[in-house]
MARVOVEX-572899 format. One record per residue: residue in three letters; x, y, z of N, C-alpha, C in turn. Coordinates in steps of 0.02 Angstrom, whole numbers, plus 50000, padded with zeros to 5 digits. Example, Ala and Ser with C-alpha at 12.3 -4.5 7.8 and 13.67 -1.06 7.14 Angstrom:
BEGIN
ALA506604971650390506154977550390506604983550390/SER506424988850354506844994750357506455000250394/
This chain:
BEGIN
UNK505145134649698505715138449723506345135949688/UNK506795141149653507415137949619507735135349674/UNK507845138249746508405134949786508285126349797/UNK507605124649773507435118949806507375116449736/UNK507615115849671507535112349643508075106649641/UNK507985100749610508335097649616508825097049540/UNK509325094249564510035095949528510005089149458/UNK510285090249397510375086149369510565077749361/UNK510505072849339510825065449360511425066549339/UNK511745072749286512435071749274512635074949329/UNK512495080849351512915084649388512915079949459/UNK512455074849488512415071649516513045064549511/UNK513345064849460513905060249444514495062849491/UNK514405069349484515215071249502515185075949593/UNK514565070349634514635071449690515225072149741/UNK515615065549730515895062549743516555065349753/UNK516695070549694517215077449718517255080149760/UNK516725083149795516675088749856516575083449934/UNK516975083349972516765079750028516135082250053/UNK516065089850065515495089950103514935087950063/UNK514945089949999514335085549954514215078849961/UNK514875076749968514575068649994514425065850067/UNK514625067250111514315070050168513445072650150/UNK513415076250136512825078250111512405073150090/UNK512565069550035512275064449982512055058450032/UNK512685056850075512515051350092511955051750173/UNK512255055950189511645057250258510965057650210/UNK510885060650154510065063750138509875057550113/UNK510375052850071510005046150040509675042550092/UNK510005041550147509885038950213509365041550248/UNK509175045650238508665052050260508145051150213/UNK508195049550145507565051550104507375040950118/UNK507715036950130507515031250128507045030350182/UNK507615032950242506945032550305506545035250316/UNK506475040550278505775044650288505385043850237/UNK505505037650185504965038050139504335036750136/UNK504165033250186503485030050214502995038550229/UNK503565042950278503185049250304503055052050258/UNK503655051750219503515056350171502955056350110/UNK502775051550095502485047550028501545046850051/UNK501745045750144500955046350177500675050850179/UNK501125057950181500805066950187501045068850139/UNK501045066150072500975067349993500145063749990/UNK500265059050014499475056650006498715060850020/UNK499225060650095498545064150121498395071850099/UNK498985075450105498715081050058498295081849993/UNK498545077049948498315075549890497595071749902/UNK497235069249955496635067849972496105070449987/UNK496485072450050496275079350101495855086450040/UNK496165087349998496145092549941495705092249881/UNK495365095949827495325093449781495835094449717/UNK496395092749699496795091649659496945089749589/UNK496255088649588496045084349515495395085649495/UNK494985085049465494415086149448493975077349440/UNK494395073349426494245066849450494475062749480/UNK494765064549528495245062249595494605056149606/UNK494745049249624494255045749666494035046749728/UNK494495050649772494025052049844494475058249843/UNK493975061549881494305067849917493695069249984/UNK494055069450043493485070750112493925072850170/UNK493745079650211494055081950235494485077650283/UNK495105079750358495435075550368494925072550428/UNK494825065450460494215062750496493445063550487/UNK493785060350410492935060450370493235054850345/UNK492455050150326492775041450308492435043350231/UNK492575042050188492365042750109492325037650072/UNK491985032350061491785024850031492175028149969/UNK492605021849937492455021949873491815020849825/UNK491665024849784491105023849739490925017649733/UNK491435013949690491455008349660491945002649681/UNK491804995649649492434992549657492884993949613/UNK493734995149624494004995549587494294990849512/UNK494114997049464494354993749379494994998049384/UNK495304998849287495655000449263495265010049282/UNK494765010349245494515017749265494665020649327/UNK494365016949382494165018849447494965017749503/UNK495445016349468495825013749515496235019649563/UNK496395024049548496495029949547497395029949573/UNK497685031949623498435031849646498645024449674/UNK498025022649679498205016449720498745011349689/UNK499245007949720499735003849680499324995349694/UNK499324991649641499044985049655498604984549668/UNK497954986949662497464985849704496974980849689/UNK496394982249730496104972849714495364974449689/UNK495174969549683494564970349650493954965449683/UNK494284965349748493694959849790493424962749842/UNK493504971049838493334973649894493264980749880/UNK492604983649907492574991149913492964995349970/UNK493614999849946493755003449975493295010150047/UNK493435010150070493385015850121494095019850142/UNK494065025450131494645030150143494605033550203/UNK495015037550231494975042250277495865044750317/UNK496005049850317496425054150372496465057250414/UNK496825051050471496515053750543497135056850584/UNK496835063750603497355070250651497005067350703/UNK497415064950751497045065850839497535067350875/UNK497855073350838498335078550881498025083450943/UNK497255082850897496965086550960496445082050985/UNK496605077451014496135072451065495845066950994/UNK495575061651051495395054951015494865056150945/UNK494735053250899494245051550852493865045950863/UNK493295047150857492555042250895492715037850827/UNK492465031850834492325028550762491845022750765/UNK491255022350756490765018850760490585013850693/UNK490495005850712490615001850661490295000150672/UNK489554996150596489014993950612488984986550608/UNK488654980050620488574974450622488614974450566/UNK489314969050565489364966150478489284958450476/UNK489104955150521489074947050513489684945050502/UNK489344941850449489784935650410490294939450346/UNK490014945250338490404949150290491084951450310/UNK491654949450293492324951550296492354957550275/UNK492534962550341492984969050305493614970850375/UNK494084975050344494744975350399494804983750382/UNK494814986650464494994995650420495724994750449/UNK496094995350404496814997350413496995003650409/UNK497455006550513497505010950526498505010350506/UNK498895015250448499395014450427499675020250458/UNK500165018150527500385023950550500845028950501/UNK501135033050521501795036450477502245033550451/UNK502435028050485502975024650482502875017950432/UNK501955015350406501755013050371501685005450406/UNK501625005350455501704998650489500634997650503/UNK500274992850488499854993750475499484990850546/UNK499044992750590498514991250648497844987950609/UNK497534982850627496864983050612496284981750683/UNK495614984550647495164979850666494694978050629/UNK494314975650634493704969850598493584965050604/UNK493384960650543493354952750568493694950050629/UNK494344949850592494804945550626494704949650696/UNK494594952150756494634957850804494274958550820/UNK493454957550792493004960850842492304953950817/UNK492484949850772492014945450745491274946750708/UNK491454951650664490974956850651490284960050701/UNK490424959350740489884963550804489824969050802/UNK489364974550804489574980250811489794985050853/UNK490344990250838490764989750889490714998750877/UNK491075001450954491385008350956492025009750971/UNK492435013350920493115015050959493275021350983/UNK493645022350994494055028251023494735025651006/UNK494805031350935495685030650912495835035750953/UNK496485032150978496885036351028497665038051001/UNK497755043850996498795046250978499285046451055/UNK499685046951030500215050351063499925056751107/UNK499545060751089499135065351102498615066251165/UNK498615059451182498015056751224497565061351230/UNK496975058351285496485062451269495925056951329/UNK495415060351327494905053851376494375051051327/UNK494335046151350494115040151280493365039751336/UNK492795040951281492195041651321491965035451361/UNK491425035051384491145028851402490885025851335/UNK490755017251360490485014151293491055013751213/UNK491595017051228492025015351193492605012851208/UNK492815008751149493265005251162494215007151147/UNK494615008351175495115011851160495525008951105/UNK495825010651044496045008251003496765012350983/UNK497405010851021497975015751010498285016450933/UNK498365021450932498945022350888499465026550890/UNK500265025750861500755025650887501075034150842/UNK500685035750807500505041750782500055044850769/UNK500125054350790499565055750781499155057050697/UNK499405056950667499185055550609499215048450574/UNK498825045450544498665039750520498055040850463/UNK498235033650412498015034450333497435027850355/UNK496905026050348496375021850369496215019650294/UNK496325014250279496025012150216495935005250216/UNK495155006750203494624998550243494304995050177/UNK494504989050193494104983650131493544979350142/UNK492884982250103492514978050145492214972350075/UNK492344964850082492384962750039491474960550010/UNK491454961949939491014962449906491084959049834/UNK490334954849822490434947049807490264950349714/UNK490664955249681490564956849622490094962949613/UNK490014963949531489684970449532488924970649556/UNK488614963349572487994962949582487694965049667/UNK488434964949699488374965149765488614971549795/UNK488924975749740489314983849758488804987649796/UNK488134987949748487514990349778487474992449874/UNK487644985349878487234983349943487994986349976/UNK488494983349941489254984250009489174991250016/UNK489024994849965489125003849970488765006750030/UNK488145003950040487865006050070488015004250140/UNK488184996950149488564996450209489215000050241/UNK489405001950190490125005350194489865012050210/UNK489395014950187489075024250219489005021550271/UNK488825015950309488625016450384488995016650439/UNK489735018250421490015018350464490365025950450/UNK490465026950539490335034150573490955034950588/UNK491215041750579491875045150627491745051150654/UNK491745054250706491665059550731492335062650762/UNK492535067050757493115070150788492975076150815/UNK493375080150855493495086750875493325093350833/UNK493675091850788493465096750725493865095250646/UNK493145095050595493425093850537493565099550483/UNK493745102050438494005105850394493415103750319/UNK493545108550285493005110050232493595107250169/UNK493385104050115493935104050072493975109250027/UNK494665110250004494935115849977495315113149907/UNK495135117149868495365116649803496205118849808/UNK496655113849789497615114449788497735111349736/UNK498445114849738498765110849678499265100949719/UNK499225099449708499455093349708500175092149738/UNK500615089649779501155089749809501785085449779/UNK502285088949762502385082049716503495081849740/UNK503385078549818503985079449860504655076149818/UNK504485071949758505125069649744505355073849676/UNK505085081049672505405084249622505595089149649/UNK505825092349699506205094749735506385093649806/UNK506775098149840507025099249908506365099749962/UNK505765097349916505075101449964504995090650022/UNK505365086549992505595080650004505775081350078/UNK506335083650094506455084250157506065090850225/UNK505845095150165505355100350188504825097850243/UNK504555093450195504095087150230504295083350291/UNK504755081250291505175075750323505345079150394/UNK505775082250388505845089650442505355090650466/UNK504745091850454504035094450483503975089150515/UNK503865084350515503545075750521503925075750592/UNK504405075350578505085072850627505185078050691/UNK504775084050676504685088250736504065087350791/UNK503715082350760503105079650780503115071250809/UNK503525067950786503475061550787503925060950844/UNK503865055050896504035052450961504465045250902/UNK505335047650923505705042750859506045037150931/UNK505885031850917506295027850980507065027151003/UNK507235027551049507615029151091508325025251034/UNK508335020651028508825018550992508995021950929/UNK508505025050903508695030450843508985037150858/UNK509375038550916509315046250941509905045050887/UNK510535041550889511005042350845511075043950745/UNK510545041550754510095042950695510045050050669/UNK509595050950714509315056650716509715064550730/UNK510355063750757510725065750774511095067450704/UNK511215064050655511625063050588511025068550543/UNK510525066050540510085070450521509825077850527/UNK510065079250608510125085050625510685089950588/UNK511375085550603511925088250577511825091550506/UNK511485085450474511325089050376510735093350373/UNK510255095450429509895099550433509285098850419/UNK509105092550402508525092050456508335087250489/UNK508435086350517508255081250577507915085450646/UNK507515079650675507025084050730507085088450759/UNK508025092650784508065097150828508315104250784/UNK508125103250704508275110150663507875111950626/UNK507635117250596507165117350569507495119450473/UNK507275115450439507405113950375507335119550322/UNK507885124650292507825128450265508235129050192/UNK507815128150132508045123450062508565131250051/UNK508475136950058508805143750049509385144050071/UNK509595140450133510105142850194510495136750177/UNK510275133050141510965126950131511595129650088/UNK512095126750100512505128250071512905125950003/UNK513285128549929512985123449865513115116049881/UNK513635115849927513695107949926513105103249956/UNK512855107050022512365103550060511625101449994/UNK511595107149956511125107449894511335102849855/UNK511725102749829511815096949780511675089949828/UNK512235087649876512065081949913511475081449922/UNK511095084549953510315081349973510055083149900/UNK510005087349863509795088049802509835080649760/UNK510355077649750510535071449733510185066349761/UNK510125067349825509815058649874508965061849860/UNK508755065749834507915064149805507985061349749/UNK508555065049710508545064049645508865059249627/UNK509285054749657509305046349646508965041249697/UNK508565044349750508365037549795508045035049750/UNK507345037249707506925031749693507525027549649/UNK507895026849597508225022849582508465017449623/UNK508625020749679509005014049725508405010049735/UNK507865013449794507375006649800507105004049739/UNK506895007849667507005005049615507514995549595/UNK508124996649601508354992849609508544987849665/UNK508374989949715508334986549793507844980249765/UNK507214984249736506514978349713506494974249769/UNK505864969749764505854965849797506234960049827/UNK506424959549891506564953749918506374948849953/UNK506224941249936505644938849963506044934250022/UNK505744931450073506024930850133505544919850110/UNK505054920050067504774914750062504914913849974/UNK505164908549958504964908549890504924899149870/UNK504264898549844504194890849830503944891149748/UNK503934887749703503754886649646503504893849590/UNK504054896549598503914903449578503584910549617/UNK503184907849672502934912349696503394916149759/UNK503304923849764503694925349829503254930949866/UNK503444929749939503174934150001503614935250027/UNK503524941150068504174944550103503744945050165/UNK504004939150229503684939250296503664943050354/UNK504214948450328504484954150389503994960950354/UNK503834961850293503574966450244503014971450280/UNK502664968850330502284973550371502674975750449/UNK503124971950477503284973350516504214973250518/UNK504454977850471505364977850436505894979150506/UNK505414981550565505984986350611506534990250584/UNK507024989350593507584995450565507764992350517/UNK507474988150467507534987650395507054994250355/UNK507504999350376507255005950320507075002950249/UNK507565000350224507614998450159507174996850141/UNK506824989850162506354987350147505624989350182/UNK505614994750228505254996650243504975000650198/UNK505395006450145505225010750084505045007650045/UNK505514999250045505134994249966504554993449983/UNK504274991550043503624989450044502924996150009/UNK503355001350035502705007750020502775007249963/UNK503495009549926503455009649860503185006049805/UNK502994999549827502614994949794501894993549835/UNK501774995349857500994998749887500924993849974/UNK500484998649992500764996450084500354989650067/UNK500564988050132500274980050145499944978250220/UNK499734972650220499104971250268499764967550320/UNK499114968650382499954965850443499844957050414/UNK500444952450437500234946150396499654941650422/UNK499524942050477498954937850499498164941950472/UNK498154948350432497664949350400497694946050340/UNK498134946350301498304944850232498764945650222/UNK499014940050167499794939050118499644940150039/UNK500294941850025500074943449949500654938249899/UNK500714932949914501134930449871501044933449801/UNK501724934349768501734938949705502124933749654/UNK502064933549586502544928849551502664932649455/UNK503274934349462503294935649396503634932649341/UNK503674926149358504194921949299503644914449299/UNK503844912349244503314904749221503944900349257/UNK503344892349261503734888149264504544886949249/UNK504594890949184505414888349166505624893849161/UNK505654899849221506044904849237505984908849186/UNK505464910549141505314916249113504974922349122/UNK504994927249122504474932849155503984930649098/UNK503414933849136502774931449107502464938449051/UNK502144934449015502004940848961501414940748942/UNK500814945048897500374942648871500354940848800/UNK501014938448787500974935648719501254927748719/UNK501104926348803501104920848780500514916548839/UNK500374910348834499694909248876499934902248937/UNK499714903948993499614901049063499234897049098/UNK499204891849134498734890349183499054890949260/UNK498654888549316498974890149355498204882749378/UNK498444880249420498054871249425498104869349489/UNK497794869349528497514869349583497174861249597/UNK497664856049624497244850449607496964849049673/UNK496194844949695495874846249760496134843649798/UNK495644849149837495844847949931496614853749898/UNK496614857649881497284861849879497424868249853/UNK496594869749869496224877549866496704883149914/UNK496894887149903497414891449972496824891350034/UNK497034891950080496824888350139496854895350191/UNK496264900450179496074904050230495344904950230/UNK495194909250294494544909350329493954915350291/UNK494464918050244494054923850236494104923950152/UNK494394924950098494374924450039495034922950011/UNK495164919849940495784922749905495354922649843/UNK496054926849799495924928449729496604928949698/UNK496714928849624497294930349565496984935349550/UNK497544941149559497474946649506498234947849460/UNK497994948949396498634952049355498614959349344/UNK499454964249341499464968549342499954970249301/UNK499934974849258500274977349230501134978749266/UNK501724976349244502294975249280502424981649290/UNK502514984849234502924993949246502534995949300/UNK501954997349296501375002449332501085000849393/UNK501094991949395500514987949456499974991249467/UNK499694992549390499134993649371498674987749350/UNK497954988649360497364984349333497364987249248/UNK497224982149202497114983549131496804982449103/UNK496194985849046495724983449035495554978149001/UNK495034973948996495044966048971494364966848921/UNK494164959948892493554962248848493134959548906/UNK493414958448947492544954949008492584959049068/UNK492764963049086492884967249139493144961849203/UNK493424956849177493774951349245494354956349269/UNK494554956349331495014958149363495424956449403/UNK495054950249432495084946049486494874937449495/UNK495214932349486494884926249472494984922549548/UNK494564921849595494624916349668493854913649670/UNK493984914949750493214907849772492714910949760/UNK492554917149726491784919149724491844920449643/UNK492054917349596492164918349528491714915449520/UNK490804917849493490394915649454490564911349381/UNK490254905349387490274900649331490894897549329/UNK491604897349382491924893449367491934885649362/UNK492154883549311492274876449299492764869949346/UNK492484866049407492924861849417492844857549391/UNK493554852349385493794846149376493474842749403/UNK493264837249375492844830749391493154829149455/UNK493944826949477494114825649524494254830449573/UNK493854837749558493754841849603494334846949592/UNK494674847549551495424851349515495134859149509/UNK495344864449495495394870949466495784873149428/UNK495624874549384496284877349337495934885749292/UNK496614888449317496444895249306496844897049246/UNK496544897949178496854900849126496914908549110/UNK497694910449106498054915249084498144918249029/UNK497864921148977498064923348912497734929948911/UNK498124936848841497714940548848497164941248793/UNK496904934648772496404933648733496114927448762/UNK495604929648750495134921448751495324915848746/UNK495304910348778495574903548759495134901048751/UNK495284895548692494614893248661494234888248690/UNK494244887248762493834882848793493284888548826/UNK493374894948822493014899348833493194903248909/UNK492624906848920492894910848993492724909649056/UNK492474903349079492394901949134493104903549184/UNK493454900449172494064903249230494524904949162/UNK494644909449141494964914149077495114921749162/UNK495744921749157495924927049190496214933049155/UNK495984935649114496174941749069497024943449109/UNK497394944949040498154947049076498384951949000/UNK498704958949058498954963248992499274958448919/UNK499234964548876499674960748815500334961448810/UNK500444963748881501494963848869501614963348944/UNK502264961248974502494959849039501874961649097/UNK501494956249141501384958049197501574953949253/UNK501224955049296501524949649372500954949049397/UNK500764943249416500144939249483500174941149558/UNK499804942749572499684944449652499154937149681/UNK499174934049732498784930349754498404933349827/UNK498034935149824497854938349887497494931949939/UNK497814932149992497434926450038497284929950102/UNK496754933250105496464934450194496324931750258/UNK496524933350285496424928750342496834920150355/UNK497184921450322497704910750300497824911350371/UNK497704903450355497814900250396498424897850433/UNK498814894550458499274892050475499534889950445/UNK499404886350402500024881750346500194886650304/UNK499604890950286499744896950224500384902250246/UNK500544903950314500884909550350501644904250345/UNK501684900250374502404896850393502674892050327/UNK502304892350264502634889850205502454883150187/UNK502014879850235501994873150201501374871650173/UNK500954876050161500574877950095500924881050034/UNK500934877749983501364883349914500774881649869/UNK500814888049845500274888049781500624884249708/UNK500174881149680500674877149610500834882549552/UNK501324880949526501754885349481501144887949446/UNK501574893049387501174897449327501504893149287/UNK501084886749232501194882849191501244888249138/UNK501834887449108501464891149006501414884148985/UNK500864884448953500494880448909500724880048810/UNK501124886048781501084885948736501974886848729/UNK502334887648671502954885548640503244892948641/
């Protein structure tokens, strides 16, 4: 639709002329920040829900659970931002607008997996391990919507009726995908009624006015807390907010340009917002509010925009993109990272190093298909006095590839994934040891 396209970055310079355009600008920036979580989740799910691609990695109607194939590579990784490589995905999008969704989970032991239910708002619920001690269990996801939760199940709320479910069930390499896959088909969702998938074109909210289109819809549906009515109220005024209904035609040119502008510069801002870490010890940083921001919008959008995250007592992701002597890290030049004993990261369930491509927080391909170097790394080498040392380069180092962590050949950044940490790991007085460069 021309009315809804969005307006140039120059003509976007000279907002600042028209009051009501800025009025405009600044309510919609404010508007496209806080709704980016909604917005960015029903881009998803449409784009899931659908087939859109001809090699999309999952597509399954909405309360249908869809294993990933595989563990994720560079091939297989598909929209996902950061993702890991110690665990087979399970997908699914759950409507229980019209009454609860059954969800039946089979005995997993000793095997770690967590399904993370990511409301609208991107704030993440789990259960699994940590929650149910792998036993096997029945729920009844429950919305806003309520509904009667059968016998023999167990009630499991959520605080919207739509929610993004994406479950890791961890799997010990490619020798063990086999077996996780199959564990991963065994678990059941039943709902009210599911939908057939349908061949669409793809949704793509931050190239036009179809941004708040979305947002507006969401916000006519969503129960917003009492302290936001003022909020919400500002939102109304610029047209859409919960009590108007959002029409890209009926705006007026200024209202068009202003919100036209706040799609067409937000990502820049959280762009530059980037990360802020709330923990930072020897290069590495975590942001401890990052699953749970409250009316930190801001960093509530940084968090999606750089891919959602686990609540923290599931998992932390300490992230690090500069060496020892404050350089961003590159693959042209080579790393260790030295682990001396007794000083392994310190949780109940796994960690691992992954490197990612900086622009993209993409996986990249390597000559060994490594993706991931932690505690289930076949053939790693310890130190006589029980040490680890994990080498960084994007070639071979000539002591060979026992712990050789393949890393792009130009700018990336380290993720440390730790599941389940422990106590010292959560409150800081565990720090992982720097990213040594080793070479000149």
């Amino acid at each position: 639709m021309a009315a809804a396209a969005l307006p140039e970055v120059t003509e976007c310079q000279g907002v600042t002329q028209d009051p009501a355009a800025t009025i405009a600008f600044s309510t919609g920036l404010q508007g496209f920040i806080y709704g980016y979580p909604v917005v960015d989740m029903l881009k998803q799910m449409h784009n899931e829900t659908h087939r859109v691609n001809a090699d999309q990695p999952v597509v399954a109607p909405i309360n249908q659970i869809v294993p990933y194939p595989h563990i994720l590579t560079p091939d297989t990784q598909g929209q996902l931002r950061a993702p890991n490589a110690d665990t087979l995905y399970l997908n699914a999008w759950v409507d229980l607008s019209k009454g609860p969704v059954l969800l039946d989970v089979p005995a997993m032991g000793a095997r770690y997996y967590t399904l993370a239910f990511m409301d609208l708002f991107a704030k993440p619920h789990h259960l699994g391990t940590r929650t149910n001690g792998g036993k096997p269990m029945k729920y009844s996801l429950v919305g806003p919507a309520g509904g009667t939760v059968p016998e023999g199940y167990e009630a499991f709320p959520l605080p919207t009726d739509t929610a993004w479910m994406l479950g890791r069930i961890l799997a010990d390499g490619k020798a063990d995908e086999a077996r996780a896959s199959m564990i991963a088909k065994s678990f059941r969702m039943v709902s009210p009624s599911t939908g057939a998938v349908e061949t669409a074109e793809p949704i793509r909210p931050y190239d036009s006015l179809q941004y708040f289109t979305l947002l507006n819809g969401a916000l006519h549906n969503l129960k917003l807390p009492a302290d936001e009515a003022a909020l919400a109220d500002t939102f109304n005024a610029a047209g859409f907010g919960p009590a108007v209904a959002f029409d890209a035609a009926k705006l007026t040119p200024a209202q068009r340009l202003g919100l036209g502008c706040a799609v067409r510069l937000g990502p820049g801002v959280l762009a530059k917002q980037g990360f802020r870490p709330t923990h930072m010890a020897n290069g590495w940083m975590r942001n401890s509010k990052i699953a749970d921001p409250g009316h930190d919008y801001l960093l509530r959008a940084e968090s999606v925009r750089g891919g959602y995250v686990n609540a923290q007592e599931e998992a932390i992701y300490p992230a690090a993109i500069m060496d020892n002597r404050g350089e961003m890290l590159t693959g042209k030049r080579s790393y260790r990272i030295r682990f001396a004993a007794g000083k392994l990261p310190p949780v109940d369930a796994f960690w691992s190093v992954t490197a990612y491509d900086l622009a993209t927080a993409k996986l990249v391909p390597n000559s060994i298909g490594r993706y991931q170097f932690g505690d289930r790394t076949k053939g790693a080498k310890y130190g006589k006095d029980g040490s680890l040392t994990i080498a960084l380069s994007a070639t071979q180092p000539k002591e060979g590839k026992s712990n050789w962590l393949p890393v792009p050949a130009g700018p990336f950044h380290l993720v440390t994934r730790m599941y389940l940490p422990r106590a010292e790991a959560l409150d800081g007085r565990y720090v992982l040891p720097p990213v040594e460069r080793i070479d000149q």
